[in-house]
C-alpha positions as CSV (number, residue, x, y, z in Angstrom):
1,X,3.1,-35.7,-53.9
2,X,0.2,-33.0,-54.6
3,X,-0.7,-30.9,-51.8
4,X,-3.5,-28.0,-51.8
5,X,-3.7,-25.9,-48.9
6,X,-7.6,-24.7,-47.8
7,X,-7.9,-21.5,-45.0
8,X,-10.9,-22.2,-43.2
9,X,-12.6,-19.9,-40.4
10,X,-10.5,-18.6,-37.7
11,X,-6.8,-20.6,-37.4
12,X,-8.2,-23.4,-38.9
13,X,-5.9,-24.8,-42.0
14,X,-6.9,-28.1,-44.0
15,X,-4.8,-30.2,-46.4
16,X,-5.4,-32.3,-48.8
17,X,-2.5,-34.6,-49.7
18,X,-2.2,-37.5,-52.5
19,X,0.4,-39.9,-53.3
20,X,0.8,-41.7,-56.3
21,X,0.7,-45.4,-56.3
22,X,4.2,-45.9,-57.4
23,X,5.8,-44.3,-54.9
24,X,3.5,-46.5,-52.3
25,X,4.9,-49.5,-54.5
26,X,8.8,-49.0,-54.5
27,X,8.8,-48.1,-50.7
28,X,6.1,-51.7,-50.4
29,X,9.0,-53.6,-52.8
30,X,12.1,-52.6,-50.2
31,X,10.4,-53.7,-47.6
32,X,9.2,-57.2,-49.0
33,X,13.2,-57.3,-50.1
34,X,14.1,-57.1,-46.1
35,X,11.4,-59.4,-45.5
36,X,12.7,-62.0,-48.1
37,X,16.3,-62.3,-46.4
38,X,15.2,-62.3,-42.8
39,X,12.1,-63.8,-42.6
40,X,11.1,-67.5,-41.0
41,X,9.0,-69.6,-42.5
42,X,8.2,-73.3,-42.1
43,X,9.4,-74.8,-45.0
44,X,11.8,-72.8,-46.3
45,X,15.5,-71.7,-45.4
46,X,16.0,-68.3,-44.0
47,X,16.4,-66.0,-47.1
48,X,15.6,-68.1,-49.6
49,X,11.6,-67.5,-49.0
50,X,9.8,-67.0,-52.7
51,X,9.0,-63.5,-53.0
52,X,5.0,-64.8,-54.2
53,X,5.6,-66.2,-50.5
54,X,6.3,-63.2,-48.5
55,X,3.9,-61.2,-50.6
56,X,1.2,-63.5,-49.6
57,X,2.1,-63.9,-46.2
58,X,3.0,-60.1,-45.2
59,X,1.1,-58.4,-47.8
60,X,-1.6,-56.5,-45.7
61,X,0.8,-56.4,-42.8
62,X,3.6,-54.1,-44.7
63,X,0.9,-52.3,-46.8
64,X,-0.8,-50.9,-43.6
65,X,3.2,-50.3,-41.9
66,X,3.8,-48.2,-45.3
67,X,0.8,-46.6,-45.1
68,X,1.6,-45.1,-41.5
69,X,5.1,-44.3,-42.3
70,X,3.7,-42.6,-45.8
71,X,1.3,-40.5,-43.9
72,X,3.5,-39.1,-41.3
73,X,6.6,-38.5,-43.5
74,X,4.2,-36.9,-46.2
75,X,2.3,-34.4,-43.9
76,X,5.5,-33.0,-42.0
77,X,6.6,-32.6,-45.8
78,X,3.6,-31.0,-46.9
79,X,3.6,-28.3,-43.0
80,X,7.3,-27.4,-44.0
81,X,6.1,-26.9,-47.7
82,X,3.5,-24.3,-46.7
83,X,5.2,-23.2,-43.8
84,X,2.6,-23.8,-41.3
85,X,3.0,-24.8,-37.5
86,X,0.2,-27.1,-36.3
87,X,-1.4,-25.6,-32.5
88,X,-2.1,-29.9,-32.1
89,X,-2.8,-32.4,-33.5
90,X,-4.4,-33.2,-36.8
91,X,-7.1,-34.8,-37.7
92,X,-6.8,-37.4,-40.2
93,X,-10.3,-37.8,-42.2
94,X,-11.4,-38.9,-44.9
95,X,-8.3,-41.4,-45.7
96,X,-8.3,-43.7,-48.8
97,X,-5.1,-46.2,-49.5
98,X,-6.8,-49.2,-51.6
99,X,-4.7,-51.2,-53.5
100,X,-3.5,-49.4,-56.5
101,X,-5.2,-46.5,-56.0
102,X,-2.1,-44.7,-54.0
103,X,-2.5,-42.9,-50.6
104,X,-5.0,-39.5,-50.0
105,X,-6.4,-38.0,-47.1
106,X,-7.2,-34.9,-46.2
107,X,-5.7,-33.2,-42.3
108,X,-7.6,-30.4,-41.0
109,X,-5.7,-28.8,-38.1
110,X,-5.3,-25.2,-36.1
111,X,-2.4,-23.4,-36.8
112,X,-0.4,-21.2,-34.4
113,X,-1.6,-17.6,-34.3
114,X,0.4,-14.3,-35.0
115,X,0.8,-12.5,-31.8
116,X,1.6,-8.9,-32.1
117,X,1.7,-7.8,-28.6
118,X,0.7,-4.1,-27.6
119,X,3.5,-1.4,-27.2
120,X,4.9,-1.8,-23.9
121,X,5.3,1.8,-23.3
122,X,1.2,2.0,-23.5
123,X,1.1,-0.4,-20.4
124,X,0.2,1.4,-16.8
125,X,1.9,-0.9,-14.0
126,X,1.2,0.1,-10.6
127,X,3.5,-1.4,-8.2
128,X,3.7,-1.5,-4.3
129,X,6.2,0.0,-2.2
130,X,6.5,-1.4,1.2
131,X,8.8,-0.4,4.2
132,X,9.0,-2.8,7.0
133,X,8.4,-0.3,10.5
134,X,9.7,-1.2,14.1
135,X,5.9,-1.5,14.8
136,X,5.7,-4.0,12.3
137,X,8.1,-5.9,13.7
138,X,6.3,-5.3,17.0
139,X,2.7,-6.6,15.9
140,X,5.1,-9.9,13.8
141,X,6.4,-10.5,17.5
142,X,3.6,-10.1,19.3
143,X,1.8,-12.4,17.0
144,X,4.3,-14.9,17.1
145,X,4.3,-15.0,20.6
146,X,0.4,-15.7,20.2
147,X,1.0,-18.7,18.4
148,X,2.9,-20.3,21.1
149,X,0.2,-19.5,24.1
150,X,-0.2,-21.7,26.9
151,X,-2.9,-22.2,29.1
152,X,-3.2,-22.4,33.0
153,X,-5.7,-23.2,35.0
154,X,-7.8,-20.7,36.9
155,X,-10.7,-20.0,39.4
156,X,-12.4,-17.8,38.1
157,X,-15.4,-17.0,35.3
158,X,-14.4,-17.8,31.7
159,X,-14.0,-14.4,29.2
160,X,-13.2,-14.0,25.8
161,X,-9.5,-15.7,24.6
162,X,-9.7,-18.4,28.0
163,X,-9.2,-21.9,27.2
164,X,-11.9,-23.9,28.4
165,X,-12.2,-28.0,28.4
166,X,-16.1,-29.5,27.5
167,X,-18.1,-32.1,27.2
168,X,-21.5,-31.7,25.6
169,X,-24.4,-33.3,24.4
170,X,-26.6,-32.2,21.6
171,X,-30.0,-33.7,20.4
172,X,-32.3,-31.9,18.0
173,X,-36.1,-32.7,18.9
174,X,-34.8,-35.2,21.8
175,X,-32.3,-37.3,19.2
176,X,-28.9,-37.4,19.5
177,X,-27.2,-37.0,16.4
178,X,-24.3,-37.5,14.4
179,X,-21.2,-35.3,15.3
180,X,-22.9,-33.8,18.1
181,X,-21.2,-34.8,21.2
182,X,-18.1,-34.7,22.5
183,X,-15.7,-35.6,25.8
184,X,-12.5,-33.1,26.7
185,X,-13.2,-31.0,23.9
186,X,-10.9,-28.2,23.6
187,X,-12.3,-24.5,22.9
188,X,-10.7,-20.9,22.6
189,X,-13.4,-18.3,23.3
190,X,-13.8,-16.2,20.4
191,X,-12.0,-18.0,17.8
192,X,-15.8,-19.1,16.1
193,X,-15.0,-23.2,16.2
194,X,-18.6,-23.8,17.1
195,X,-21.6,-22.9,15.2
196,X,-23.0,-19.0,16.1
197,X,-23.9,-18.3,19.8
198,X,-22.0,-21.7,21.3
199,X,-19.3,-19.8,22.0
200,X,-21.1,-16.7,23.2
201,X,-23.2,-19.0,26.3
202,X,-19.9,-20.7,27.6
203,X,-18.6,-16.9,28.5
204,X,-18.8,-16.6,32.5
205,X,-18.8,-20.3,33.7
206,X,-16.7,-21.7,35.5
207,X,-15.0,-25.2,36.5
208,X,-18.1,-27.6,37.5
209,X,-20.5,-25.5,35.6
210,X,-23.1,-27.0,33.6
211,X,-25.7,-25.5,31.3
212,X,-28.2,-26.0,28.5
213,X,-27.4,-24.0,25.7
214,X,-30.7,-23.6,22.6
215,X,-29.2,-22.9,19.0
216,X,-30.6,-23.3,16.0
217,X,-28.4,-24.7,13.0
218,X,-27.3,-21.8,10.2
219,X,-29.7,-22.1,7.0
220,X,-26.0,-22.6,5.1
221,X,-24.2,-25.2,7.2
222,X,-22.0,-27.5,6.0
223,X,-24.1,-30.5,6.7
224,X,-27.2,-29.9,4.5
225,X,-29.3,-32.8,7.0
226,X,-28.6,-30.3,9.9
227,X,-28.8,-26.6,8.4
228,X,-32.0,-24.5,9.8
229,X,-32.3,-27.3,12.4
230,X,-33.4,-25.9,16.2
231,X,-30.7,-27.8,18.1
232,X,-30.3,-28.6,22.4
233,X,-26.5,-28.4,24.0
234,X,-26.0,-29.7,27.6
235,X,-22.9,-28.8,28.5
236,X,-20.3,-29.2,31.7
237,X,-17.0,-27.3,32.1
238,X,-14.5,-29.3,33.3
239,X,-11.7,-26.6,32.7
240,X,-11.2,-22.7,32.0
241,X,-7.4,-21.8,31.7
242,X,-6.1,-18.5,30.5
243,X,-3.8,-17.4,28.2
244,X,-0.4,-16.9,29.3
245,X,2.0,-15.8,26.5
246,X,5.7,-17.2,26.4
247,X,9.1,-14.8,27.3
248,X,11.0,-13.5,24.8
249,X,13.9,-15.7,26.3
250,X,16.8,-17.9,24.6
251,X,14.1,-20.9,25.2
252,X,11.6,-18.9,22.7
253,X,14.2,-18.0,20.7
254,X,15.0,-21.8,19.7
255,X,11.5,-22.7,18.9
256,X,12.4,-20.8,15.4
257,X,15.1,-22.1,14.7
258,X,17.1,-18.8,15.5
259,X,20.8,-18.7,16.0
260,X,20.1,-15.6,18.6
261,X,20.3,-15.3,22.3
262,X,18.9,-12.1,23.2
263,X,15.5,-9.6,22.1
264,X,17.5,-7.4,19.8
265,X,18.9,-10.4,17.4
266,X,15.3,-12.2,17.4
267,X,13.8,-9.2,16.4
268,X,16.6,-8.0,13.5
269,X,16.1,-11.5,12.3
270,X,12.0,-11.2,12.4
271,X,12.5,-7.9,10.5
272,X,15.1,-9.8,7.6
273,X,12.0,-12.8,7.3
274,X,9.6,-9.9,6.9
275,X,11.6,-8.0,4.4
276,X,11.9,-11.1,2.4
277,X,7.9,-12.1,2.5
278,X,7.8,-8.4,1.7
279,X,10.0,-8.8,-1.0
280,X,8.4,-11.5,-2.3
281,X,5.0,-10.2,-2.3
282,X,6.0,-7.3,-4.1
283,X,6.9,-8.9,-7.1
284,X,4.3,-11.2,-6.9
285,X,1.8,-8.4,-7.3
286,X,4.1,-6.5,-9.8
287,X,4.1,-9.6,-12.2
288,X,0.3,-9.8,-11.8
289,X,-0.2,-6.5,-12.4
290,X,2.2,-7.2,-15.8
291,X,0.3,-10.1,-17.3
292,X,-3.4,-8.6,-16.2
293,X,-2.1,-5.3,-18.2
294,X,-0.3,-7.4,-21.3
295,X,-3.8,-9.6,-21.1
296,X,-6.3,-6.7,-21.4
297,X,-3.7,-4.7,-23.9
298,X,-3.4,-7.5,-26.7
299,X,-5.9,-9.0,-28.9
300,X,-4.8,-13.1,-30.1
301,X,-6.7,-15.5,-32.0
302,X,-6.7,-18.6,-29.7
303,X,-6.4,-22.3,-31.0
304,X,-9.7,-24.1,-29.8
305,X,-7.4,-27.5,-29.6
306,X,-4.8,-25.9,-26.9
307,X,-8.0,-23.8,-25.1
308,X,-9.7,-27.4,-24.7
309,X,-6.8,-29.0,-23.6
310,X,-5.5,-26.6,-21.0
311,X,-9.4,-26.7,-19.6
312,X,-8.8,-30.6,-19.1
313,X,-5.1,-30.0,-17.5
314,X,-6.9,-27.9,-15.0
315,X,-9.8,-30.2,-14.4
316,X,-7.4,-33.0,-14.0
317,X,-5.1,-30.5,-11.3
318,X,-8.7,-29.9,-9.1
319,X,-9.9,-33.5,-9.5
320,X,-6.5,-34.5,-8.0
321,X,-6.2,-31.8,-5.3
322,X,-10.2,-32.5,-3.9
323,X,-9.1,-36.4,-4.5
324,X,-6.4,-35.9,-1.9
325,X,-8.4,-34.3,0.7
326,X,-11.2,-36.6,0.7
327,X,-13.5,-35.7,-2.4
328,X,-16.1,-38.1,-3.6
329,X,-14.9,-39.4,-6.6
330,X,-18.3,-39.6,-8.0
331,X,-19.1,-35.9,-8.4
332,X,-16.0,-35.1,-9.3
333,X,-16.2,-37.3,-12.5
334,X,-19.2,-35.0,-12.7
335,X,-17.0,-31.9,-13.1
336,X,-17.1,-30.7,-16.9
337,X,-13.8,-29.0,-18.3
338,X,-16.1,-26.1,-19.4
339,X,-15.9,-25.1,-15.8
340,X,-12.5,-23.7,-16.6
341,X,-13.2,-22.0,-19.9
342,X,-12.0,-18.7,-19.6
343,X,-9.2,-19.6,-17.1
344,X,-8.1,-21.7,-20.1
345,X,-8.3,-19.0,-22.0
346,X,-6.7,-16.4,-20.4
347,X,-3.9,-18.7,-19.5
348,X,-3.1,-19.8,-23.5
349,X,-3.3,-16.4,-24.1
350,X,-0.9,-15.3,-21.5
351,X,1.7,-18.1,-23.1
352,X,1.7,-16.6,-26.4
353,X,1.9,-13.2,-25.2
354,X,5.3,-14.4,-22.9
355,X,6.8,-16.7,-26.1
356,X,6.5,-13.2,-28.1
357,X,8.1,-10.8,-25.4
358,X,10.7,-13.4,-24.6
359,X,12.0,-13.6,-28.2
360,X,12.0,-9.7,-28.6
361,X,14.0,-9.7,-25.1
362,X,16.3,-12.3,-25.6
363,X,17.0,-13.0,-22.2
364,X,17.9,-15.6,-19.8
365,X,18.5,-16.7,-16.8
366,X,21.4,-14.4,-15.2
367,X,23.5,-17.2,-13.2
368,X,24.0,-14.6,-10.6
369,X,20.1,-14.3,-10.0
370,X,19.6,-18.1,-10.0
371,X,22.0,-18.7,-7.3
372,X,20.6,-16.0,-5.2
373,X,16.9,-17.5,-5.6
374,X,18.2,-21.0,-5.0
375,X,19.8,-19.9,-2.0
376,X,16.3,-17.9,-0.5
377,X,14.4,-21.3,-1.3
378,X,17.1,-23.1,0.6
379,X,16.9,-20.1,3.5
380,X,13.9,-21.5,4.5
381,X,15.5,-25.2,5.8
382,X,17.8,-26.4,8.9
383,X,20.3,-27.4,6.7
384,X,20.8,-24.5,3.6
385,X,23.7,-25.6,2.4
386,X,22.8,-29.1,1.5
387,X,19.7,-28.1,0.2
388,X,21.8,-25.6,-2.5
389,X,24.5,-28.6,-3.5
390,X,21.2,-31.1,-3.9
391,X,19.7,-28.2,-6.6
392,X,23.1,-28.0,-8.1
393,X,24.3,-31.3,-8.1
394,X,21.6,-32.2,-11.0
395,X,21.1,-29.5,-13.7
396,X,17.3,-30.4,-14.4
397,X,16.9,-29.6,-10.8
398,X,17.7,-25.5,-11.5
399,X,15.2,-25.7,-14.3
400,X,12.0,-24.4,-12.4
401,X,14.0,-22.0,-10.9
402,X,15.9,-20.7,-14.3
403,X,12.0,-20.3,-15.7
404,X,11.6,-18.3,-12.7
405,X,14.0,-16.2,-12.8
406,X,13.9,-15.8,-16.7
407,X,10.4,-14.6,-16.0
408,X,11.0,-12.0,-13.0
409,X,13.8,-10.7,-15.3
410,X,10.7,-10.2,-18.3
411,X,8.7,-8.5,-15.9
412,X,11.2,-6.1,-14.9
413,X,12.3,-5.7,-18.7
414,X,8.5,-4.7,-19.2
415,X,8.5,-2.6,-16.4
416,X,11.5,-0.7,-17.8
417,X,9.5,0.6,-20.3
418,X,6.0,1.0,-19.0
419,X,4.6,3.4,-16.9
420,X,5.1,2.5,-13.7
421,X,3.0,4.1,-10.6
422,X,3.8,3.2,-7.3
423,X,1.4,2.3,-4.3
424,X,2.6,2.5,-0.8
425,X,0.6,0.1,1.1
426,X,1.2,-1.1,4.8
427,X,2.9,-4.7,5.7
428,X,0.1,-6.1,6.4
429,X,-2.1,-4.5,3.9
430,X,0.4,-5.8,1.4
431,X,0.5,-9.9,2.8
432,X,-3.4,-9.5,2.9
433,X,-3.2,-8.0,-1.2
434,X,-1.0,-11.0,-2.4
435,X,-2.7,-13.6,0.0
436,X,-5.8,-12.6,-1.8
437,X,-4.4,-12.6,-5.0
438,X,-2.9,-15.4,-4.7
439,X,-6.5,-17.4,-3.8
440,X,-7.7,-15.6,-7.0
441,X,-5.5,-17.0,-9.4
């Protein structure tokens, strides 16, 4: 076998690979030898089919088969013989196997590129630091309490946060339209679930009030045949109710699940879920803050092939997610991968970056760390303790959680020799930091 080895732009490596005829020709002979004792043919009884026979009959067929094999066995020869590591797969072009002429082609494929990543000491990490207050808790209580209002009835004028009960009629230029009228519907004054100014005219009726209401569509509404549209509501209450928040009673207590029968347990139970989504949102943010700083820090050739296929893996992810909610499938066959370049990018970047640091690390998942994450995830459920047998009871199941684990323990390994600043931030400035960088990525 002859192999030559061309370095063309960037990562991209070509060979050119010949084989001589003979060696096409023995590995042809063996096969027509297994052919010759096994094979079936009319006239003839099993192995004692003429060789001229078989030749004529499976020629082509094993030629091509040898061919394949050939290729395959030859090139992996021919990476391990120049040491090079293919970033996909190759393409095979021009390729000549005639009949006595032996087997050459030529494989031009990227290779996978040296990462050298920056020092870790030269990284600036800047993570949050977060203390969970008694009026934290407060504001978490109060809000859960909000969650589970009720509404009474009353005789009185609506305000802002009453219930109120509707039906309506809206026409634009003295047509009713599409979407535009309703019976019973329920509103919340001041939660914006009607278009600007709706909500702002039902303030002040009451039960058996009716009124005309004049709007005019916003220029960017979601229905393009509406937006900028002058628009007429009739309207008639036939309910206002205000808000009545619940007790903090046993009865409350149960709605969450909580084995706690008085105010002080519910809210050192609150506090212990806070500290956890604290917890969590903390390293969160810390990791982000890792990769975004290894990411701007360290230069790396990318491989076009693994770019252009992780753009297609995340079209394929928001084709399926705006399929599920409803999405016409038309325009989103419309959707081109280039859309995701530079998230592609950054993301086959980030892998290379994370292979590199994990070799120089060497480190895996501490057992200790994977049972304590396993048990948080299972926290969250009515039944924990099944839920931790089920992850255990097949090891593939632990997997995701390993790779997480094995990749907080990076983080905190970079961490230990960065610069690390820290940012005290509120609770709730710190849900409303990873919430939005959560949307982000």
């Amino acid at each position: 076998m002859e192999v030559s080895l061309a370095v063309n732009e960037g990562l991209e490596r070509q060979l050119s690979i010949s084989i001589p005829e003979e060696e096409m020709s023995a590995k042809m002979a063996n096969r027509f030898d297994q052919l010759a004792r096994t094979a079936r043919i009319n006239g003839f009884r099993p192995g004692k089919v003429p060789m001229r026979v078989v030749k004529q009959r499976f020629g082509d067929q094993v030629r091509q088969e040898v061919i394949g094999e050939v290729l395959q066995s030859s090139l992996t020869e021919a990476l391990r013989q120049e040491s090079l590591q293919p970033a996909g797969e190759p393409t095979i072009d021009p390729l000549s196997a005639e009949p006595g002429e032996g087997l050459t082609y030529t494989a031009t494929f990227e290779v996978m590129p040296e990462v050298t990543v920056a020092p870790l000491d030269s990284l600036t990490i800047t993570r949050p630091e977060t203390e969970v207050t008694d009026a934290d808790v407060d504001e978490m209580v109060e809000s859960l309490r909000k969650q589970h209002t009720e509404f009474q009835p009353v005789e009185r004028a609506s305000q802002l946060e009453d219930g109120m009960t509707l039906d309506f009629t809206g026409t634009i230029e003295g047509e009713a339209f599409e979407g535009g009228s309703g019976e019973g519907v329920k509103v919340v004054l001041g939660q914006g679930q009607f278009i600007e100014g709706f909500e702002d005219n039902l303030v002040g009726m009451q039960t058996g009030d009716s009124k005309q209401i004049d709007l005019t569509f916003p220029e960017d509404y979601r229905n393009e045949a509406l937006a900028g549209k002058p628009v007429t509501f009739n309207v008639s209450v036939t309910e206002v109710a205000e808000p009545v928040l619940p007790e903090l009673n046993e009865a409350f207590f149960q709605r969450f699940d909580m084995d706690v029968s008085d105010v002080e347990g519910f809210r050192a139970e609150v506090k212990r879920n806070m500290e956890r989504e604290r917890d969590g949102a903390v390293t969160s943010l810390t990791k982000r803050q890792v990769m975004d700083a290894l990411l701007a820090a360290t230069e790396v050739v990318l491989p076009k092939a693994m770019v252009e296929r992780e753009q297609r893996r995340l079209l394929m992810e928001l084709q399926q997610m705006l399929t599920s909610r409803g999405g016409d499938a038309k325009q989103l066959s419309q959707i081109q991968p280039e859309l995701f370049a530079e998230r592609a990018a950054e993301r086959v970047k980030l892998g290379f970056i994370i292979t590199e640091l994990t070799k120089q690390a060497n480190l895996e998942a501490d057992p200790a760390k994977v049972r304590a994450e396993v048990e948080k995830l299972a926290a969250t459920y009515e039944q924990p303790e099944d839920v931790v047998q089920w992850y255990y009871a097949e090891r593939s199941r632990l997997a995701d959680v390993e790779a997480l684990c094995a990749e907080n323990a990076l983080v905190d390994w970079i961490c230990e020799q960065a610069k690390v600043e820290t940012e005290t931030l509120g609770f709730q400035d710190l849900m409303t930091k990873n919430q939005k960088q959560q949307q982000e990525s």
